[in-house]
Residue frames as a rotation matrix with the C-alpha (Angstrom) as fourth column:
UNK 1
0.920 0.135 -0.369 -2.32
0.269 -0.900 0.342 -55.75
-0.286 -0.414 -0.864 -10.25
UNK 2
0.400 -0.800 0.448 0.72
0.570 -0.165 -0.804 -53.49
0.717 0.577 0.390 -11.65
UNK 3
0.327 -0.578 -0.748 3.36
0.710 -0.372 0.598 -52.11
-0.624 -0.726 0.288 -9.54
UNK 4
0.966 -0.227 0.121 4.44
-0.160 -0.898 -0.409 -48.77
0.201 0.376 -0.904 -10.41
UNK 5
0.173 -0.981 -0.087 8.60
0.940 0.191 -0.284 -48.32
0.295 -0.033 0.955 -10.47
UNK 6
0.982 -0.158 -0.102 9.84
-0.130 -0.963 0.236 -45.36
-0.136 -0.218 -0.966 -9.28
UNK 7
0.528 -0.848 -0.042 13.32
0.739 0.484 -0.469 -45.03
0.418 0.216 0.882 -9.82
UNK 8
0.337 -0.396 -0.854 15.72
0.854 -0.254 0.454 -43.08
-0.397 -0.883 0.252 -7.39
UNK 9
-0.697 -0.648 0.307 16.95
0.701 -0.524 0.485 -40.44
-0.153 0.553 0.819 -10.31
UNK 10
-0.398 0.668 0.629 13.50
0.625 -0.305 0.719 -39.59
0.672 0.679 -0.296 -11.34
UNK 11
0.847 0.511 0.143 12.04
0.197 -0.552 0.810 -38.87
0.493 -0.658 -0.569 -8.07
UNK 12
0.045 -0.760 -0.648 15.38
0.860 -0.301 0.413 -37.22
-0.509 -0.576 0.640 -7.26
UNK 13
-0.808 0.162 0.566 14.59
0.465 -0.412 0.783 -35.07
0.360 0.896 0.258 -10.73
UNK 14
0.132 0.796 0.591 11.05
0.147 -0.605 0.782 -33.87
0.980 -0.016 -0.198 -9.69
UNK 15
0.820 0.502 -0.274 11.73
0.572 -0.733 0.369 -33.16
-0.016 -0.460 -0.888 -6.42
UNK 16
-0.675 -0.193 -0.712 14.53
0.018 -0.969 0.245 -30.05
-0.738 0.153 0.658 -7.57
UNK 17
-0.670 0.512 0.538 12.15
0.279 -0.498 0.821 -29.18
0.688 0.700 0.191 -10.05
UNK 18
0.461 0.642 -0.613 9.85
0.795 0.008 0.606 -28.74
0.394 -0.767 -0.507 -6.58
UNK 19
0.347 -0.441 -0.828 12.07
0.888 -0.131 0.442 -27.30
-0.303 -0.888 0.346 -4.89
UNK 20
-0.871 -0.474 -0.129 13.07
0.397 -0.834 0.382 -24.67
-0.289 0.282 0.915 -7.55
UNK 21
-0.326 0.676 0.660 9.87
0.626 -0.369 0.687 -23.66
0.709 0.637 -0.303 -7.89
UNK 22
0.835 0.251 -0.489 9.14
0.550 -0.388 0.740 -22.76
-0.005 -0.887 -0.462 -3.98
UNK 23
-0.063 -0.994 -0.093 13.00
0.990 -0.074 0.120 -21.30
-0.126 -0.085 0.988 -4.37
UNK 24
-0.669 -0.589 0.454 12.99
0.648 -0.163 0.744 -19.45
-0.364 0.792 0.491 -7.42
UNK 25
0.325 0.796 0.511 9.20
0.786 -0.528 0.323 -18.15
0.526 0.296 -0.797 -7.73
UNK 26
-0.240 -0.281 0.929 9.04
0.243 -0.944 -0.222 -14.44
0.940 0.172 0.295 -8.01
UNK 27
-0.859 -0.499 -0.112 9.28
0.279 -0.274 -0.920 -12.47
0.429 -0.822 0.375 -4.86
UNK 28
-0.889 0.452 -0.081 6.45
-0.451 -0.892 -0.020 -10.36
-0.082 0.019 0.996 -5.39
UNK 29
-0.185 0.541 -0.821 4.48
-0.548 0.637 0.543 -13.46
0.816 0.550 0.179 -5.62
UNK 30
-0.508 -0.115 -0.853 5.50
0.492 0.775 -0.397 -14.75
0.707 -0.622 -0.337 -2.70
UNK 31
-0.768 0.001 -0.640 4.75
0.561 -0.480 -0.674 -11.94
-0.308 -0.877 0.368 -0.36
UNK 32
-0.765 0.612 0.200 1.69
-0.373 -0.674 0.638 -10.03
0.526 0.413 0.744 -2.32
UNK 33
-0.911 0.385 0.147 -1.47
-0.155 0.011 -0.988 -10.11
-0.382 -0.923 0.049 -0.37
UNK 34
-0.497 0.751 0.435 -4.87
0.852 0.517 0.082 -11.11
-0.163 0.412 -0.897 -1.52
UNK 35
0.597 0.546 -0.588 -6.41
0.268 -0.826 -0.496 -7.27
-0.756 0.138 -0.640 -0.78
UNK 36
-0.030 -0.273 -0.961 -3.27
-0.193 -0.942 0.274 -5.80
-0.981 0.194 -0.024 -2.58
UNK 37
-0.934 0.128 0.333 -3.81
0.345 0.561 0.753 -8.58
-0.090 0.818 -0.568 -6.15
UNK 38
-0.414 0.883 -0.221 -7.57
0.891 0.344 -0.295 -8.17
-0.184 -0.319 -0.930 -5.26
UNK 39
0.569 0.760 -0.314 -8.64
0.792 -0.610 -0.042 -4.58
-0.224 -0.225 -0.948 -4.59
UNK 40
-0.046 -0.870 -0.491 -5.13
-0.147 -0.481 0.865 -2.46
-0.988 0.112 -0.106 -5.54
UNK 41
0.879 -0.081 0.469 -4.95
0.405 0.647 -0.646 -4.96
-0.251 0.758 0.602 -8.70
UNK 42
0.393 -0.918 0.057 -1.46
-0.919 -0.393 0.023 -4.69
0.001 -0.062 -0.998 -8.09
UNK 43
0.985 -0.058 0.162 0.50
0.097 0.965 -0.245 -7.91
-0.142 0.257 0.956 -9.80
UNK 44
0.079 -0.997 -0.021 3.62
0.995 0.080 -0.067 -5.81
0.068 -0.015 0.998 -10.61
UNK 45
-0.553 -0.249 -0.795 5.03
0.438 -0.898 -0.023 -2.46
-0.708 -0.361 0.606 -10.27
UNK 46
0.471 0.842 0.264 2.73
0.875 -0.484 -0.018 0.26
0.113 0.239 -0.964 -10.43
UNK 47
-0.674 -0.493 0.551 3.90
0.302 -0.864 -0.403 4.15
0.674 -0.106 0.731 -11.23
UNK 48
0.549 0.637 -0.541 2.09
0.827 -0.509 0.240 6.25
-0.123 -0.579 -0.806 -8.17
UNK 49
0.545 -0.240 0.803 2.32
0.167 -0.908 -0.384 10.16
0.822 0.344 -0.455 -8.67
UNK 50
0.036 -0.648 -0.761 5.05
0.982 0.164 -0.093 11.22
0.185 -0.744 0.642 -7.03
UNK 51
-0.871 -0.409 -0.274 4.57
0.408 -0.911 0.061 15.19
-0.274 -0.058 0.960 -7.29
UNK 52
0.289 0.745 -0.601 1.99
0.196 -0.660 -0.725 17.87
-0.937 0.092 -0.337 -8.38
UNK 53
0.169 -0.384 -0.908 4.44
-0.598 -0.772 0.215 18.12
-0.783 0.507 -0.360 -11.65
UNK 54
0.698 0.512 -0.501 3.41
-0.690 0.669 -0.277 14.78
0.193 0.539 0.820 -13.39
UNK 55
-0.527 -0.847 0.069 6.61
-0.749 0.423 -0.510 12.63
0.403 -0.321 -0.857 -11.74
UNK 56
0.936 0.351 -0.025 5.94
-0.288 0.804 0.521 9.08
0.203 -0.480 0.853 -10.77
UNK 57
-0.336 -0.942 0.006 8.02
-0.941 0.336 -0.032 6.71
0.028 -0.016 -0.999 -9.21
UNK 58
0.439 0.567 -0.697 7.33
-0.263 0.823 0.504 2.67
0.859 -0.038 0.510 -8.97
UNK 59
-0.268 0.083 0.960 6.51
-0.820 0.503 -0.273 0.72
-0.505 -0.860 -0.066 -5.94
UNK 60
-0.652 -0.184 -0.736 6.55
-0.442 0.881 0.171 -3.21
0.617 0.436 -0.655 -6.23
UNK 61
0.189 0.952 -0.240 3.81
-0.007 0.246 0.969 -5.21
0.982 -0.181 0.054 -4.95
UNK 62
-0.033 -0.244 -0.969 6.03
0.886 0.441 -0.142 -6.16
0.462 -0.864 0.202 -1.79
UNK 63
-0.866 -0.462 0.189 6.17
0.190 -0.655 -0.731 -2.32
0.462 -0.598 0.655 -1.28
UNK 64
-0.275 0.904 0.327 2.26
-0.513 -0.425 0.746 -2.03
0.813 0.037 0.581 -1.32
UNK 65
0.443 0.679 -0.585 2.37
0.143 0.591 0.794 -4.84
0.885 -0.436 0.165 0.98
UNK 66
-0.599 -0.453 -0.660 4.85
0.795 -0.240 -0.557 -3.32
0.093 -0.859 0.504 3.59
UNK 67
-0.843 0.157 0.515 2.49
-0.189 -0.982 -0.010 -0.01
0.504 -0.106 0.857 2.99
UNK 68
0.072 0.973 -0.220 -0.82
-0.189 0.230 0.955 -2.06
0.979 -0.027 0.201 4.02
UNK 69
0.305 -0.276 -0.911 1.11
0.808 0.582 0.094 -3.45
0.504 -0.765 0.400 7.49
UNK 70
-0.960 -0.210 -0.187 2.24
0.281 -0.761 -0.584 0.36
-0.020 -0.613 0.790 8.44
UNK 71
-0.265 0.926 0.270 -1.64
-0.465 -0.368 0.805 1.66
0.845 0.088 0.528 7.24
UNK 72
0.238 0.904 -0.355 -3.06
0.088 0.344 0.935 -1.35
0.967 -0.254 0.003 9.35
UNK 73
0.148 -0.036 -0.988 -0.68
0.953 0.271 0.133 -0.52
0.263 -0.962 0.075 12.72
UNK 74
-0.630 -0.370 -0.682 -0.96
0.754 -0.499 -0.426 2.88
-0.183 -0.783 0.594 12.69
UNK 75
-0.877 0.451 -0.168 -3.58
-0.474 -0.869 0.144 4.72
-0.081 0.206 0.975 10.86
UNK 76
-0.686 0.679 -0.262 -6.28
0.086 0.433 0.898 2.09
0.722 0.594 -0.355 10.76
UNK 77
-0.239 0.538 -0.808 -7.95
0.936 -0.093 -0.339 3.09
-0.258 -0.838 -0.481 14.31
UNK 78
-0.554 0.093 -0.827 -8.67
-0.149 -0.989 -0.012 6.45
-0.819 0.116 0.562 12.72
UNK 79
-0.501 -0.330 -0.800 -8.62
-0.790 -0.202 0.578 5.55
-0.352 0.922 -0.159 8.91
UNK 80
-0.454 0.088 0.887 -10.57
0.359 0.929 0.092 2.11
-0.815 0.360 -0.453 8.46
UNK 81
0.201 0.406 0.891 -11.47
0.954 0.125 -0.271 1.28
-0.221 0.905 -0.363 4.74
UNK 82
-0.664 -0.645 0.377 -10.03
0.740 -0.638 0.212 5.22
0.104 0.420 0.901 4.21
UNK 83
0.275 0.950 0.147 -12.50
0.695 -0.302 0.653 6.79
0.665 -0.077 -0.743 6.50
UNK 84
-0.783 -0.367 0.502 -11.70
-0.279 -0.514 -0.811 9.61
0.556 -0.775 0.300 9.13
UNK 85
0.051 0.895 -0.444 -13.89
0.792 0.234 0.564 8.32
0.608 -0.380 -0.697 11.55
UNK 86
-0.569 -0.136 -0.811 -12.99
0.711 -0.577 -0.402 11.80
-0.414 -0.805 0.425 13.94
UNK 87
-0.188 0.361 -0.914 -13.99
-0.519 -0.826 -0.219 13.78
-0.834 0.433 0.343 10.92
UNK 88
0.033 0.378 0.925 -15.95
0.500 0.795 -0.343 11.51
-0.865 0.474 -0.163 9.09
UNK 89
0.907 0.418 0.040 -16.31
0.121 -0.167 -0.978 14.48
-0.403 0.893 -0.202 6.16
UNK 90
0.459 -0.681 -0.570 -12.62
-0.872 -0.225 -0.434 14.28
0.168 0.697 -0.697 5.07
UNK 91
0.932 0.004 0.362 -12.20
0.037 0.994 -0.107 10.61
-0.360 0.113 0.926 4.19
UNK 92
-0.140 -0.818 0.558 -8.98
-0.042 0.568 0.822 9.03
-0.989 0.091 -0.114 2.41
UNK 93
0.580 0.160 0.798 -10.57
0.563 0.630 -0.535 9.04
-0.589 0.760 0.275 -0.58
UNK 94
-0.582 -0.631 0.513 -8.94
0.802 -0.341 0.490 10.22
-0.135 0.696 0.705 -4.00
UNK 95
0.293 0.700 0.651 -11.55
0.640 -0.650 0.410 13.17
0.710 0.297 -0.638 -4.14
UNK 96
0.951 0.298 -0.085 -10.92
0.259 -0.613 0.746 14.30
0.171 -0.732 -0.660 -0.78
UNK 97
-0.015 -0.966 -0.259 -6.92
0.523 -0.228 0.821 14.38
-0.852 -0.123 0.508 -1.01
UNK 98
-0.439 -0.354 0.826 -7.41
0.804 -0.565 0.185 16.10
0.401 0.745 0.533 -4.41
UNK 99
0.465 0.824 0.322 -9.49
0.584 -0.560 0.588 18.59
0.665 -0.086 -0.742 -2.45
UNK 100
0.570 -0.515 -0.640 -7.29
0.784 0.107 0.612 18.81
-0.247 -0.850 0.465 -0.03
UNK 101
0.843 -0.300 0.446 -5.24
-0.093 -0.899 -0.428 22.18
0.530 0.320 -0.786 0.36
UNK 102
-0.587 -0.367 -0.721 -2.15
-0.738 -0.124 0.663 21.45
-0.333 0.922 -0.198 -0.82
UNK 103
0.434 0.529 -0.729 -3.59
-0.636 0.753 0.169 18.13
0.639 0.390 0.663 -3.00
UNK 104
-0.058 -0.345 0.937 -2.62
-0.896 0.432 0.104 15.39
-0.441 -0.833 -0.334 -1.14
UNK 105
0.809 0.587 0.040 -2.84
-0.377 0.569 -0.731 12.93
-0.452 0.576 0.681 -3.82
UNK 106
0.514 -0.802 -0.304 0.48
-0.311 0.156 -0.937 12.67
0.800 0.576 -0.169 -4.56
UNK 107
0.502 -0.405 -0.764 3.55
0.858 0.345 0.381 11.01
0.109 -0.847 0.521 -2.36
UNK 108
-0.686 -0.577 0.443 5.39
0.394 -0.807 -0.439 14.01
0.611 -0.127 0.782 -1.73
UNK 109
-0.493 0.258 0.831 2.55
-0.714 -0.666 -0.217 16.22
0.498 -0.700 0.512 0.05
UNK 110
0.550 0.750 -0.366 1.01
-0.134 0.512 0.849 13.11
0.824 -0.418 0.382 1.21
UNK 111
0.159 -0.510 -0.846 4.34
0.899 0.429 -0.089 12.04
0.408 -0.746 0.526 3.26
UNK 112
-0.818 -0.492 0.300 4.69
0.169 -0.703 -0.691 16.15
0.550 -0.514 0.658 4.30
UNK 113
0.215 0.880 0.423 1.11
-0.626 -0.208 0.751 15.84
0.749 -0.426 0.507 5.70
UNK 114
0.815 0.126 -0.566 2.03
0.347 0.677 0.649 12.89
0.465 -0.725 0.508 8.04
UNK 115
-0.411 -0.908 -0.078 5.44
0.640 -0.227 -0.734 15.03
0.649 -0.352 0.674 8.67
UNK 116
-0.831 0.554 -0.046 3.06
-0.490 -0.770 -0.409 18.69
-0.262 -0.318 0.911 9.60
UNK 117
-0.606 0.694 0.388 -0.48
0.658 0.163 0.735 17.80
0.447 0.701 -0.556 9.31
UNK 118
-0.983 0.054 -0.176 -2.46
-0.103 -0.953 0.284 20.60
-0.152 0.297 0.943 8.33
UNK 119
-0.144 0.962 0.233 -6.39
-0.026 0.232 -0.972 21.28
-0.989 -0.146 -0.008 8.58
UNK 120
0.114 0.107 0.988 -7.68
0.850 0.505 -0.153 20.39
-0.515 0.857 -0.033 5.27
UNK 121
0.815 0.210 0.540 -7.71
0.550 -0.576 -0.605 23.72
0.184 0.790 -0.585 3.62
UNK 122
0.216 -0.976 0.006 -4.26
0.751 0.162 -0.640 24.11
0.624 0.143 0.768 4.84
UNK 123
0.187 -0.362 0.913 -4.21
0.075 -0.921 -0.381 27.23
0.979 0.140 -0.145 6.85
UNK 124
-0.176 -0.467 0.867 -3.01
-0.951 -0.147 -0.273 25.89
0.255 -0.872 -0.418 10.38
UNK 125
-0.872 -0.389 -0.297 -1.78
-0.313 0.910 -0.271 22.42
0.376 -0.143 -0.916 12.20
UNK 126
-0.011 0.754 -0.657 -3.90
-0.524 0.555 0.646 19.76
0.851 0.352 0.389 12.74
UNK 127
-0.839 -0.418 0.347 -3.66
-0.520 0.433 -0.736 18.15
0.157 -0.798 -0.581 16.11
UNK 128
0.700 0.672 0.241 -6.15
-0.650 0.740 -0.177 15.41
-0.297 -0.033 0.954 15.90
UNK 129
0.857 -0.413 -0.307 -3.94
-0.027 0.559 -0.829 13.94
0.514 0.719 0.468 13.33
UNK 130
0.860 -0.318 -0.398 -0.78
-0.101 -0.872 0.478 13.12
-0.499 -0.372 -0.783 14.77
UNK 131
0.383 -0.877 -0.291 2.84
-0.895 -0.430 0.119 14.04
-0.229 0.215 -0.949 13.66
UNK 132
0.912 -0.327 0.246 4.91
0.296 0.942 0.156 11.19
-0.283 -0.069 0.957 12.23
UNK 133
0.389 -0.787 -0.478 8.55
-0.727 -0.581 0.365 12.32
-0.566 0.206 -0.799 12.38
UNK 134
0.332 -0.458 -0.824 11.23
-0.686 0.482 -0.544 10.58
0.647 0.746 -0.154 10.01
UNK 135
-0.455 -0.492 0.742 12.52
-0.890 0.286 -0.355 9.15
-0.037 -0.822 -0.568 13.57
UNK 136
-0.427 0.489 0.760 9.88
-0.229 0.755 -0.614 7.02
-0.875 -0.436 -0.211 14.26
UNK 137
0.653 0.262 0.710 8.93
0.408 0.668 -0.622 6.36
-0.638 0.696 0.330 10.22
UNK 138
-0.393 -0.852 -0.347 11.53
0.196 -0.446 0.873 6.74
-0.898 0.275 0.342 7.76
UNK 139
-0.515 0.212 -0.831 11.40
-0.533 -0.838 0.117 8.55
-0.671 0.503 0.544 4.74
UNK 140
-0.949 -0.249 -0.194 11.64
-0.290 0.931 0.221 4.98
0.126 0.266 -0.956 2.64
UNK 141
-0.698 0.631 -0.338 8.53
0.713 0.656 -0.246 3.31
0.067 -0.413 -0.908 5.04
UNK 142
-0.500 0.559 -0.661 6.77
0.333 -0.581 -0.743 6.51
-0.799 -0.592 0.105 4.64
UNK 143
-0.370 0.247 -0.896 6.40
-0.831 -0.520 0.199 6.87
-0.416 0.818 0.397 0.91
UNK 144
-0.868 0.101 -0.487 5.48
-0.113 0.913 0.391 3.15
0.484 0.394 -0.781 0.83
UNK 145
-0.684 0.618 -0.388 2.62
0.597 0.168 -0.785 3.89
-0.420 -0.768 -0.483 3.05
UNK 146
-0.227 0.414 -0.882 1.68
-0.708 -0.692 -0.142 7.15
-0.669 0.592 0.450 0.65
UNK 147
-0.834 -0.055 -0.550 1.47
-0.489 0.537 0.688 4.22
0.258 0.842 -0.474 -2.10
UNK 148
-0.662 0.707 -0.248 -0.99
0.745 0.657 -0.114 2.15
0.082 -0.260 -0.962 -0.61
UNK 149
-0.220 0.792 -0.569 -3.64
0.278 -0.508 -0.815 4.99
-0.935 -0.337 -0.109 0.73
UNK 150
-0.366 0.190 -0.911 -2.95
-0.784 -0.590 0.192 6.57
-0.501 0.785 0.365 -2.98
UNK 151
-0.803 0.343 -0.487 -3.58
-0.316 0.448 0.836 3.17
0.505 0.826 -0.252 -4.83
UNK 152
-0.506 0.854 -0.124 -6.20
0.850 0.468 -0.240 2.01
-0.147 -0.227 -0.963 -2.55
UNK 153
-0.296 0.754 -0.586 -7.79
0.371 -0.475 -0.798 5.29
-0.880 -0.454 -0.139 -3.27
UNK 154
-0.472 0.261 -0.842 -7.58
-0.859 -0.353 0.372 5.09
-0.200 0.899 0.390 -6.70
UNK 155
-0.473 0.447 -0.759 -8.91
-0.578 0.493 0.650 1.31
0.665 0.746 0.025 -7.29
UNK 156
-0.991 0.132 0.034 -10.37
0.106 0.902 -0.419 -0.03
-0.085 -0.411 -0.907 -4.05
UNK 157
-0.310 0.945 0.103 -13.87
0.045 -0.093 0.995 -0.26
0.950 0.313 -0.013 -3.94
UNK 158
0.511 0.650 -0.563 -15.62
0.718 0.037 0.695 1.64
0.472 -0.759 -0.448 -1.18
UNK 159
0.047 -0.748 -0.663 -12.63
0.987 0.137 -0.084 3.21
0.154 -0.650 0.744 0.02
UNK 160
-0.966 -0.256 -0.031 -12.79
0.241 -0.853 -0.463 6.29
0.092 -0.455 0.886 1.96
UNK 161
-0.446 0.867 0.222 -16.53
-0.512 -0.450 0.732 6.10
0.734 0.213 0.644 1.68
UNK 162
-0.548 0.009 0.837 -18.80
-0.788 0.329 -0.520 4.38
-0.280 -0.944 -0.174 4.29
UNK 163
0.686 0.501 -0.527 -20.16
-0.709 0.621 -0.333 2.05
0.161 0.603 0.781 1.93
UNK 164
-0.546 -0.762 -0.348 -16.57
-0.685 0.646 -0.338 -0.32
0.482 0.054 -0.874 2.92
């Protein structure tokens, strides 16, 4: 029978080469979620319209994944899978925010809808929905929340439909 050797350099050598890897591996790797790799197919920063006037800005996977953790503690008892269950015919999806009067498809009127939110065709306040001042979500944790609903309504499957 052979004895293996290990020698005190070597297996001082592989584990930092361990140890920078759990260190050193990207960020966005570390913290990305299976739904937002999965169903977003969000691996690295993604432009998301930022305007009606063709402006984007980018959001990094970690932002999609702070937007999925504000979606799931505060709009998902309304909003699952990007339904309205109150008013089941104006969903989350990417149809119904372009329908939406203004669009809502973009982060701008998406985060002034969660500031005033307006009946869908825009012509007086919503009070089902409610109000999310900057107080209680900043401006920052609010356009990272517009990111998620907007990419999950552009590539999840099912979303906003009742087929989730």
């Amino acid at each position: 029978m052979r004895r293996l050797r290990f020698s005190v350099p070597s297996l001082l050598a592989t584990l930092v080469v361990w140890l920078g890897m759990l260190l050193f591996s990207s960020p966005a790797q570390a913290a990305t979620e299976p739904y937002i790799t999965q169903y977003l197919r969000v691996t690295e920063p993604v432009a998301v319209e930022l305007d009606g006037q063709g402006q984007t800005r980018w959001f990094a996977p970690d932002d999609f994944v702070v937007g999925k953790h504000l979606f799931e503690n505060n709009c998902k008892n309304c909003h699952l899978g990007g339904t309205t269950l109150p008013n089941p015919p104006v969903s989350l999806s990417l149809a119904a925010l372009q329908g939406a009067v203004p669009h809502r498809d973009n982060i701008n009127n998406l985060v002034d809808y969660l500031r005033q939110p307006m009946t869908y065709d825009g012509t007086e306040e919503n009070y089902v929905c409610r109000q999310v001042p900057e107080s209680w979500l900043p401006q920052a944790q609010a356009e990272k929340l517009a990111a998620f609903v907007l990419r999950a309504a552009q590539k999840a499957p099912g979303w906003g439909t009742s087929d989730f």
